[in-house]
C-alpha positions in Angstrom: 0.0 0.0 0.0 1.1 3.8 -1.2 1.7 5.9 1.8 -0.8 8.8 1.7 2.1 11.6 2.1 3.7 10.5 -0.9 1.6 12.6 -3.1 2.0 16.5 -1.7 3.8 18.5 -2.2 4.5 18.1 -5.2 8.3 19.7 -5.1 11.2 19.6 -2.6 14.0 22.3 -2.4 17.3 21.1 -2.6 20.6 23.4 -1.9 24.0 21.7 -2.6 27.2 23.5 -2.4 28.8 24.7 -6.1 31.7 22.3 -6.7 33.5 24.7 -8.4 32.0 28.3 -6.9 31.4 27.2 -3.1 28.3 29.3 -3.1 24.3 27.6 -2.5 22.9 26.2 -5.3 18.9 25.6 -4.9 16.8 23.3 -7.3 13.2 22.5 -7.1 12.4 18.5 -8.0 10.0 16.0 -7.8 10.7 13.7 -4.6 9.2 10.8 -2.6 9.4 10.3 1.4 10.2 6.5 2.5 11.0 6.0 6.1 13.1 8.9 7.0 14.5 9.6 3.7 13.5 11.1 0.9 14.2 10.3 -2.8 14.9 12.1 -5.8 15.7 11.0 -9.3 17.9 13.0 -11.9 16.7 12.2 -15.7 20.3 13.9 -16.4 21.8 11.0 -13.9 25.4 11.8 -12.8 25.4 14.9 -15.5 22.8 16.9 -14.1 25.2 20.0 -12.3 23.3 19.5 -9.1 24.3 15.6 -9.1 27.8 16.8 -10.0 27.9 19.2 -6.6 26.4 16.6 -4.3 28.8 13.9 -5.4 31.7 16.3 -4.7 30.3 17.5 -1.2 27.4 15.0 0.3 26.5 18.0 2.6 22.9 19.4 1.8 19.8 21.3 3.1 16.9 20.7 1.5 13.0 22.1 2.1 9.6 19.8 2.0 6.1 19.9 3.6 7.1 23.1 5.1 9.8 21.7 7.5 13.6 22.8 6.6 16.5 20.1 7.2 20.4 19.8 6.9 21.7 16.5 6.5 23.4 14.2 3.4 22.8 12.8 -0.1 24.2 9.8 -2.0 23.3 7.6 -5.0 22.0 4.7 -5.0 23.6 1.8 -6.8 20.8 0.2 -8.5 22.9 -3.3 -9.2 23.6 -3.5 -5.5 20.5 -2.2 -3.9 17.7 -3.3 -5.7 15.0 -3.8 -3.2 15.3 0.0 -2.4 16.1 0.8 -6.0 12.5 -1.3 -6.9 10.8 0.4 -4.5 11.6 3.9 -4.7 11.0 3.6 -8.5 7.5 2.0 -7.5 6.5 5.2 -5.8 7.7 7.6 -8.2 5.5 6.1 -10.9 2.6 6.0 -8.5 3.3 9.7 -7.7 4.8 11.2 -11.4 3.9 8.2 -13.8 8.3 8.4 -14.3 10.8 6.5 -12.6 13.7 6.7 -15.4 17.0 8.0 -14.0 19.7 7.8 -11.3 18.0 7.7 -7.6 19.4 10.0 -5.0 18.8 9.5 -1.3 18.4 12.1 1.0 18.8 11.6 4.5 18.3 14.6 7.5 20.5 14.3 10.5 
């Protein structure tokens, strides 16, 4: 069963650090909560410049449901962690009718 909260918002607000500038960089993006993490997916995968900046510094802040949070990203290897993999791209069908791309996991401290 689809947890209710999945579907709004519709957006998240992510800020990661410039890789090459050091300054904020903010991006709004389709997401999906499970457990205490949320879930993004870049269409661009690892060539999307946001990927680029978490990848170089895991640090982020990101915005949802009105609550603000600091904590860390990574990707998600889909060949070693399929059952998350499956299931995050499960939800983001049920919630965008897309699930094509490279997942990102946020986590808040």
């Amino acid at each position: 069963m689809v947890e209710p909260r999945i579907y709004k918002p519709e957006f998240l607000y992510l800020t990661t650090i410039g890789r090459k500038s050091g300054e904020p960089h903010e991006i709004e993006i389709w997401y999906v909560p499970q457990g205490r993490c949320y879930y993004l997916i870049s269409g661009g995968r690892t060539e999307a410049d946001w990927v680029k900046n978490l990848l170089h510094n895991p640090r982020i802040s990101f915005r949802v449901q009105g609550q603000a949070y600091e904590g860390t990203g990574r990707a998600i290897d889909r060949s070693t962690e399929t059952e998350l993999a499956d299931s995050v791209d499960e939800l983001m069908q049920v919630k965008y009718q897309w699930n094509d791309g490279l997942i990102i996991e946020l986590c808040p401290e």
